[in-house]
C-alpha positions as CSV (number, residue, x, y, z in Angstrom):
1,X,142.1,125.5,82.1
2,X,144.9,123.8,83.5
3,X,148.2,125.8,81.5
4,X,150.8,122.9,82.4
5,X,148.7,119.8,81.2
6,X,147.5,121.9,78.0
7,X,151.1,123.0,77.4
8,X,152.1,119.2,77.8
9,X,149.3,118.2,75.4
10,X,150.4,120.4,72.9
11,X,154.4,119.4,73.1
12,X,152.8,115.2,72.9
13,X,151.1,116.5,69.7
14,X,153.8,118.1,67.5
15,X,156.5,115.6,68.9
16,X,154.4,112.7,67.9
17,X,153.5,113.9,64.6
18,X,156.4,115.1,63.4
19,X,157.9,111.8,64.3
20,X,155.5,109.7,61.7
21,X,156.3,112.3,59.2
22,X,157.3,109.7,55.7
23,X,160.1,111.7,54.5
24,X,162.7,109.1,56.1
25,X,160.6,106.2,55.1
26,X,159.8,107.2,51.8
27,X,163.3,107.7,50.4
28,X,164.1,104.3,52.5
29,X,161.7,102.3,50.2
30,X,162.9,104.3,47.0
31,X,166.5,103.6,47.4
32,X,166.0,99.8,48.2
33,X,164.3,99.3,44.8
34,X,165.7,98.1,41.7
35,X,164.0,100.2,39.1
36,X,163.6,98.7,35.3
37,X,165.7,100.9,32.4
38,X,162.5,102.9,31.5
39,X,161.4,105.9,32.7
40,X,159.9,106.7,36.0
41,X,156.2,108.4,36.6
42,X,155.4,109.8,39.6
43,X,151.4,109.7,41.3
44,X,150.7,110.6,44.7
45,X,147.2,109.9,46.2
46,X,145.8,111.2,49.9
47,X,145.9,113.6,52.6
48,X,149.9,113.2,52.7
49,X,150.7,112.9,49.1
50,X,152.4,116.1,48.6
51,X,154.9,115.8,51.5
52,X,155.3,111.8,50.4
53,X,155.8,113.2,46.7
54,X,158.2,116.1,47.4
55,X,160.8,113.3,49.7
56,X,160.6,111.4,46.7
57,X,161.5,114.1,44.2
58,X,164.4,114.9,46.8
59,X,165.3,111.4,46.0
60,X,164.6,110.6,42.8
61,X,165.5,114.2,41.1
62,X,165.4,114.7,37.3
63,X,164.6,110.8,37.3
64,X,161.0,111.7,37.6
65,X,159.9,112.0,34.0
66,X,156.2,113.4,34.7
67,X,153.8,113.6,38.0
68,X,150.6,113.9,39.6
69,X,149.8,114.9,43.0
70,X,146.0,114.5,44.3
71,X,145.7,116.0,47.4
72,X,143.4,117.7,50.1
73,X,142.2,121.1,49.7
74,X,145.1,123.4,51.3
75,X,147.7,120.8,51.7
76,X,149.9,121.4,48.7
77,X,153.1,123.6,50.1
78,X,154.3,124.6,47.2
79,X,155.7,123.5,43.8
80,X,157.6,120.3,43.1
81,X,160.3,119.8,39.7
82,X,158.1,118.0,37.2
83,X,154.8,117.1,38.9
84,X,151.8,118.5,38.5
85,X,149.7,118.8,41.8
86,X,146.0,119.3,42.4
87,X,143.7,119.1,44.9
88,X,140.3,117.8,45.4
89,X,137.6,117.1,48.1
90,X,137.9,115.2,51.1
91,X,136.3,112.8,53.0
92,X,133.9,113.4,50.0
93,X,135.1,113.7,46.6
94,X,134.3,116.5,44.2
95,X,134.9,117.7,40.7
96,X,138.8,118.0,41.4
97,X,139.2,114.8,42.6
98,X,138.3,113.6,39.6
99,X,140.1,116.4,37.4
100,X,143.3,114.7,39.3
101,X,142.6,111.5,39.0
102,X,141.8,111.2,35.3
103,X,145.2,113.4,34.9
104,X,147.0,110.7,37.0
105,X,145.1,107.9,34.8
106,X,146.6,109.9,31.8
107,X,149.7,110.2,33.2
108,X,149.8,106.3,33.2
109,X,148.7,105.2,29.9
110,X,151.0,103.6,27.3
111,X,153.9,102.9,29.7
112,X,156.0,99.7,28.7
113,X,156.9,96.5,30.8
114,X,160.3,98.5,31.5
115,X,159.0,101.4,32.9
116,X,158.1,102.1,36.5
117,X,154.6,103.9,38.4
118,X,156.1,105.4,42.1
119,X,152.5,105.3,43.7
120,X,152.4,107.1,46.5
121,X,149.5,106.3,48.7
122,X,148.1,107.7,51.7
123,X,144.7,108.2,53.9
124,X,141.8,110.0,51.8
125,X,142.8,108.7,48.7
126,X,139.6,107.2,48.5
127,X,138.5,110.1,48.2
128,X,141.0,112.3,46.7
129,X,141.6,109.3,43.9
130,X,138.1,108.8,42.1
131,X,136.6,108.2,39.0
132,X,132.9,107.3,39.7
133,X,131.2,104.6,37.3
134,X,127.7,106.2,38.7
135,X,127.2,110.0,38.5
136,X,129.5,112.1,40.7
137,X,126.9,114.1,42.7
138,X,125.4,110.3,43.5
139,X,128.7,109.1,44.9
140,X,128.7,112.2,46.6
141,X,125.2,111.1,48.4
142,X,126.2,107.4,48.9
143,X,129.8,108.9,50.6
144,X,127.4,111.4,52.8
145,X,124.8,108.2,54.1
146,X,127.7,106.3,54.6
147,X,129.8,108.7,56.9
148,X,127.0,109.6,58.7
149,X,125.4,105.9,59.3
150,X,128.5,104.7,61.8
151,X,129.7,102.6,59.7
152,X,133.6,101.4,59.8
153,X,136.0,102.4,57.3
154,X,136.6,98.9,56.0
155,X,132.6,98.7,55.6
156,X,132.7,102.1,54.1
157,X,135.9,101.0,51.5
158,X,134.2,97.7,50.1
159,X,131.3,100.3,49.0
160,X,133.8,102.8,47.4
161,X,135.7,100.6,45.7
162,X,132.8,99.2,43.8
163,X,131.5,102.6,42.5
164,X,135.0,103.3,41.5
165,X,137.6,102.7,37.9
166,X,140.6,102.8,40.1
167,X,139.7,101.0,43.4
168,X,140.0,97.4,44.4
169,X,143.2,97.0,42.1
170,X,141.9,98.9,39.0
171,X,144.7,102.0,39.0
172,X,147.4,98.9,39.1
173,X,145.5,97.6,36.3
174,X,145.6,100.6,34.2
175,X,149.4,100.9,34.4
176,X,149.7,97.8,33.7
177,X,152.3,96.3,31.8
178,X,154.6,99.1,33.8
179,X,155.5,97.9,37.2
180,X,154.1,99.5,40.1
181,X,156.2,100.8,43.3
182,X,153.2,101.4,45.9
183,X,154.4,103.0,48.8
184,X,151.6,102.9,51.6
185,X,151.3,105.1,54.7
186,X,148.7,103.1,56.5
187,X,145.3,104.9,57.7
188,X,143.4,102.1,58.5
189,X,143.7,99.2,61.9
190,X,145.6,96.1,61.5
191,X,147.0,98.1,57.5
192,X,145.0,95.9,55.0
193,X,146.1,96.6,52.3
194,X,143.5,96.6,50.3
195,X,141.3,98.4,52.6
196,X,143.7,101.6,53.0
197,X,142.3,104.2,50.0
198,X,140.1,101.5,49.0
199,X,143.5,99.5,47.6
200,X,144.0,101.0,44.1
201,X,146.5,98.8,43.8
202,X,146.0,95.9,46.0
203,X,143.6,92.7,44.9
204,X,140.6,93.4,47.0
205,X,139.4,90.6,49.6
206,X,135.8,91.7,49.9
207,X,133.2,90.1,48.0
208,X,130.2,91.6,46.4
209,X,128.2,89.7,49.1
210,X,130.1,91.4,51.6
211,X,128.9,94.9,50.3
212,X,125.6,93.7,50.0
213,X,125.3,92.8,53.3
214,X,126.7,97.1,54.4
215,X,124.0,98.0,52.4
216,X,121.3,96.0,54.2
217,X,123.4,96.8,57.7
218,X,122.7,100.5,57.6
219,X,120.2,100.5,55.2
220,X,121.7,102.9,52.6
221,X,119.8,104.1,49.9
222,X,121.1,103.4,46.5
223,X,120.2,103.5,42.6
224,X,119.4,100.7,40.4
225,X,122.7,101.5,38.9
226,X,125.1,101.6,41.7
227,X,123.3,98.5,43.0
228,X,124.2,96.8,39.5
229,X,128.0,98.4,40.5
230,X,128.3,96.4,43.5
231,X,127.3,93.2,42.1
232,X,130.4,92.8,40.0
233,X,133.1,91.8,41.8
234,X,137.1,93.2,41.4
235,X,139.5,92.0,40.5
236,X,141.4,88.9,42.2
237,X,144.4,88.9,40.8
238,X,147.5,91.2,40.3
239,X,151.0,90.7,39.8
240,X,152.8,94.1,38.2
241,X,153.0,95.8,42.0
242,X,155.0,95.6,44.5
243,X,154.1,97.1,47.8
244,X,155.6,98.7,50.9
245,X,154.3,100.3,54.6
246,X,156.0,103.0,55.6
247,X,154.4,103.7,59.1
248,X,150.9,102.8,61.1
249,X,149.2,103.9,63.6
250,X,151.4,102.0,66.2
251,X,154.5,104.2,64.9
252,X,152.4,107.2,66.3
253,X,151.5,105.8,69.9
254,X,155.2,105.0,70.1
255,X,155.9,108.3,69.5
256,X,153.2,109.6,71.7
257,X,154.4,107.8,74.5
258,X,158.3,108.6,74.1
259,X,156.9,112.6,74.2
260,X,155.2,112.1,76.9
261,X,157.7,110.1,79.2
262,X,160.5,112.7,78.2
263,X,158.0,115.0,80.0
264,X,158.3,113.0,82.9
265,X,155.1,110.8,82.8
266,X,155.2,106.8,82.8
267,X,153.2,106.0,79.4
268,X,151.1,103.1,79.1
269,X,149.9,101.8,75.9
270,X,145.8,101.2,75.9
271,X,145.5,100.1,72.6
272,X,147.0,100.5,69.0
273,X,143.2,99.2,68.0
274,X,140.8,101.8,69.4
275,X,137.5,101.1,67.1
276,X,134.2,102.0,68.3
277,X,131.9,105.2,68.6
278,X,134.0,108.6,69.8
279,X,131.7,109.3,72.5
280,X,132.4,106.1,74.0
281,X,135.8,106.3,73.9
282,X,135.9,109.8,75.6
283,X,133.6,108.0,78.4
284,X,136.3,105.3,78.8
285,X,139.2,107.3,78.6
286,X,137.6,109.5,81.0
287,X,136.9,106.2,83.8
288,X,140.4,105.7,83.4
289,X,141.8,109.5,84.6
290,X,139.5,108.5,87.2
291,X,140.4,105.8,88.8
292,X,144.1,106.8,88.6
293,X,143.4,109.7,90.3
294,X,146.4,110.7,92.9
295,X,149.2,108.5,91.2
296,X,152.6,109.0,93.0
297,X,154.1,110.2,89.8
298,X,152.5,111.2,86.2
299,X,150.5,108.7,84.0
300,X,149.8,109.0,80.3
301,X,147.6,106.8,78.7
302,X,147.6,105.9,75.2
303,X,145.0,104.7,72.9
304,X,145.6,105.1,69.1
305,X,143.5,104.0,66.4
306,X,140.3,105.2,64.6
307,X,137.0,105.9,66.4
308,X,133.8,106.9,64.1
309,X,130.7,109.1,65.0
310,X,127.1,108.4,64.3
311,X,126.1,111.7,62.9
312,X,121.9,112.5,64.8
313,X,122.3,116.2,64.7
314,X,123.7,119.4,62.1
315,X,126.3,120.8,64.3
316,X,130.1,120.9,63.1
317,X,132.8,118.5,64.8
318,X,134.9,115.7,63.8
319,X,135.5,112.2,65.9
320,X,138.5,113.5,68.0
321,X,136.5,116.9,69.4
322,X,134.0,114.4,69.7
323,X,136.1,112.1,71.7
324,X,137.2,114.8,74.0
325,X,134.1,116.4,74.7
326,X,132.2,113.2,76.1
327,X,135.1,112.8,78.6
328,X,134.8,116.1,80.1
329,X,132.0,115.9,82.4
330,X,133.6,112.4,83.8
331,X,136.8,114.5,84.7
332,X,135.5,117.5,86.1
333,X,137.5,118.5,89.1
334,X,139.8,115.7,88.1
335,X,143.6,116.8,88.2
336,X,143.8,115.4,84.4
337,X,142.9,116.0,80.8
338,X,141.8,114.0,78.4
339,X,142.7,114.8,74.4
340,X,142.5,113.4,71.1
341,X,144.2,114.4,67.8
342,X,144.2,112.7,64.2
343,X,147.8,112.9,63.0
344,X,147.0,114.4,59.9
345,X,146.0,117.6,61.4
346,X,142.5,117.6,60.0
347,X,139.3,116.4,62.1
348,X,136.3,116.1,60.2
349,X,135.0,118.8,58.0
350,X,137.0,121.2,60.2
351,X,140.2,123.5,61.0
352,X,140.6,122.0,64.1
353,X,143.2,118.8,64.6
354,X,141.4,117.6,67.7
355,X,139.9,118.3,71.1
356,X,141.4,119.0,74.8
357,X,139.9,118.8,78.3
358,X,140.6,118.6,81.6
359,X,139.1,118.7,85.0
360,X,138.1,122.7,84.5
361,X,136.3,122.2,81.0
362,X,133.0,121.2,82.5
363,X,133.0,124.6,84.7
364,X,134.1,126.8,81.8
365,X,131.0,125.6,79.6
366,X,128.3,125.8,82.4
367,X,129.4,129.6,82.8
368,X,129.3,130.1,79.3
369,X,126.0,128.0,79.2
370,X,126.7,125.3,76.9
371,X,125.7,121.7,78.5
372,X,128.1,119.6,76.5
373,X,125.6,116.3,76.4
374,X,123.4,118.4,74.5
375,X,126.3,119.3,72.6
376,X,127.3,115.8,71.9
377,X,123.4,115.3,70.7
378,X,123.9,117.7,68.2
379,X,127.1,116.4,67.4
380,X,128.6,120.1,67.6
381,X,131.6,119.2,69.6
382,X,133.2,122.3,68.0
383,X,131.4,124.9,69.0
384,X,131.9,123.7,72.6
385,X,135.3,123.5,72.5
386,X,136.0,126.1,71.1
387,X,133.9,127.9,73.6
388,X,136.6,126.4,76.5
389,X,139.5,126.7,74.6
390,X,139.8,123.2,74.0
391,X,140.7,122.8,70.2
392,X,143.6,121.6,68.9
393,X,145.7,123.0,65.8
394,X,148.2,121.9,64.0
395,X,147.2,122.7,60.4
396,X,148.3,120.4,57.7
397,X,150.7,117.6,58.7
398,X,151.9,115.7,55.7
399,X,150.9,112.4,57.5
400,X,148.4,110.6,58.1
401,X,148.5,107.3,60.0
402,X,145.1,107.4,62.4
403,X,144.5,109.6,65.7
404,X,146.5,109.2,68.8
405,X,144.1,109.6,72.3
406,X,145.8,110.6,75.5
407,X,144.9,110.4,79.1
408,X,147.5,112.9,81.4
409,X,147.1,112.1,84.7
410,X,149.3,114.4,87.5
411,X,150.4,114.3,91.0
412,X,149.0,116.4,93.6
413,X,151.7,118.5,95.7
414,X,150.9,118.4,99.6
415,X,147.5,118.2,99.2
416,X,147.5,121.1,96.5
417,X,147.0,120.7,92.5
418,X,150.4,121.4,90.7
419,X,148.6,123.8,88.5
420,X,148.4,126.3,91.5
421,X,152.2,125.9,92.3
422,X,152.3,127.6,88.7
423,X,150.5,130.5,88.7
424,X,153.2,131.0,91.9
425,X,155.4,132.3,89.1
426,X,157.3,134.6,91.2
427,X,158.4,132.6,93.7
428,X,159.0,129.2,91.6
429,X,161.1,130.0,88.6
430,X,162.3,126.9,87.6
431,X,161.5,123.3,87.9
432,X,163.2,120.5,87.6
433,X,162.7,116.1,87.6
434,X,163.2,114.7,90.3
435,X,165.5,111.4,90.5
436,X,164.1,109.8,93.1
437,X,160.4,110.2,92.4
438,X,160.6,110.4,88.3
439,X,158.1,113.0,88.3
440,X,158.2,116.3,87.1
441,X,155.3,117.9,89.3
442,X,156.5,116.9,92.7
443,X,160.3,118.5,92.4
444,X,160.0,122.5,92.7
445,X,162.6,124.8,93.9
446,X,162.9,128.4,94.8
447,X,165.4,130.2,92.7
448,X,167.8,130.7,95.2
449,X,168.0,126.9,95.6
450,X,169.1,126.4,92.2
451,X,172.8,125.4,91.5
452,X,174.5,128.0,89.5
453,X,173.6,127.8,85.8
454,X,170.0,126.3,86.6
């Protein structure tokens, strides 16, 4: 493995992610908001709803009459003044999903026109916030076929949000007449609103012949009853909400990119858009290390969005490992590494954030006799990784705004990979940029060449 890129890789992720984190925002959008004279309820939906909660509580104090936080299985830190929090199932829901969720729907019930909902949305709260009109171990089944199938998430969403009481606009509905502050952290490309968490609180701009036509696309199997489900369409109209974005996906690749230049590479951003199978992005992302092979100073690349992963085998992975692993054999012997992270620390039904290669990965599974196409086949980019070292913790973030993708590219030092220079350790203490180059590789010094208090 090459130590420098990995150890770069891992700085890129923590500085990007902590700088997306919504504390800031969230207490931005509270304190610009002219609340009625009633009191203030508290609910919190998705994969960042405790951290979102707990800035608003910092804000809002003993102004929060009552609470609810739905979140992910082992992202609740700890206990927040007069909010109740549980946790639920994600990216399918489960029995506390709904045990949440109809506590949140409680929560809301008999509010006046002067009081006020803080909604506090994030990605997963489709699947976090639920209350199925068909039976739950059915949604369950429909959620599985269409995770597996390849389908988008805005293909996925207009599904949901027809099987659903507080999708497509319906949790707005149920406040209703109590105004609705919906702060977003957007999860999904371009932020539709109604598309991120399946818009509990947005009118939805699907149609019911829009679902039909996802159905017939991947040719999912459904009952006579969620079929009846999808053909009546939500609601169009909604005017007790008002709505803020507190960050996006470009936020992170901004982020990404200021990490990596302060490390001495020249970012350039890909895409803020990246939508198509994982595999095929590793294979492009991998072309690109390629053919920028030998740069005169460091590269990053940049490519943030949301890939998915047609699911063909039973191994255990999520669409960032997945990612990583298809680039590897492209890069072998390449001075560069390829990795891929989803900024809420979770990738697919793992413990792992993401995936890391780099031009030694290939080796390291051939000697441990894992062919990584066969791998990919079995969709059990996991098990390889972890095999070269190559996953990615972070553990719960308290975001969620996408997956940030990263090509490194290095220099090579006369004719020699940097990442020998390192394990030189006793002659090369210290490094430092150089000015007139702007890269850190190329700019080594023996100690004694240091200026005093290097």
């Amino acid at each position: 493995m090459n130590q420098l890129l990995h150890q770069h890789t891992e700085s890129i992720v923590s500085a990007a992610i902590h700088a997306v984190l919504p504390d800031v925002a969230v207490v931005r959008a509270l304190q610009g908001y002219r609340f009625g004279t009633g009191k203030i309820v508290l609910v919190a939906a998705g994969k960042a709803a405790w951290q979102m909660a707990n800035a608003a509580s910092d804000c809002l104090g003993n102004r929060i009459a009552d609470g609810v936080v739905v979140t992910k299985y082992g992202h609740i830190k700890g206990p927040i003044a007069h909010i109740r929090c549980f946790e639920g199932g994600h990216p399918v829901p489960d029995d506390g999903s709904c045990r949440g969720t109809q506590a949140a729907l409680d929560l809301v019930q008999g509010l006046t026109a002067q009081d006020t909902v803080v909604f506090l949305l994030s990605g997963g709260g489709s699947a976090l916030l639920e209350k199925p009109w068909i039976p739950l171990d059915e949604l369950q089944d429909i959620t599985q076929q269409l995770l597996g199938c390849g389908a988008d998430i805005v293909e996925i969403n207009t599904i949901r949000k027809r099987l659903s009481a507080v999708k497509g606009g319906r949790f707005a509905m149920a406040c209703a007449p109590a105004q609705v502050l919906c702060v977003v952290l957007s999860d999904v490309l371009g932020d539709p609103l109604d598309m991120i968490a399946s818009g509990p609180a947005c009118v939805d701009s699907s149609t019911c012949k829009d679902a039909e036509n996802v159905v017939k696309k991947y040719g999912l199997q459904l009952s006579a009853d969620a079929l009846t489900c999808l053909r009546k369409e939500t609601p169009k109209q909604i005017d007790n909400v008002t709505t803020r974005i507190t960050g996006s996906v470009r936020e992170l690749c901004a982020a990404a990119a200021d990490a990596a230049q302060a490390l001495g590479y020249t970012p350039i951003l890909l895409t803020d858009q990246l939508a198509c199978q994982a595999r095929e992005a590793g294979l492009f992302l991998a072309e690109i290390a390629r053919t920028h092979q030998h740069p005169d100073k460091p590269m990053a690349f940049i490519a943030g969005g949301e890939t998915v992963v047609k699911i063909i085998g039973n191994g255990k992975g999520g669409r960032n490992q997945e990612l990583a692993l298809a680039a590897a054999p492209a890069i072998s012997g390449c001075n560069a590494a390829v990795f891929s992270v989803g900024s809420d620390g979770t990738d697919g039904p793992t413990d792992a954030a993401g995936g890391y290669v780099d031009g030694d990965t290939l080796t390291t599974l051939r000697a441990a006799q894992i062919d990584p196409v066969d791998s990919l086949n079995q969709n059990d980019s996991y098990t390889a990784l972890q095999a070269a070292g190559g996953l990615l913790f972070t553990g719960p973030t308290g975001t969620n705004v996408n997956d940030v993708a990263v090509v490194l590219v290095a220099t090579v030092y006369k004719g020699n990979i940097i990442k020998n220079l390192i394990m030189d350790c006793q002659s090369y203490t210290k490094y430092r940029p150089n000015e007139t180059t702007g890269g850190i590789f190329v700019s080594w010094r023996r100690k004694e060449e240091l200026p005093t208090g290097a």
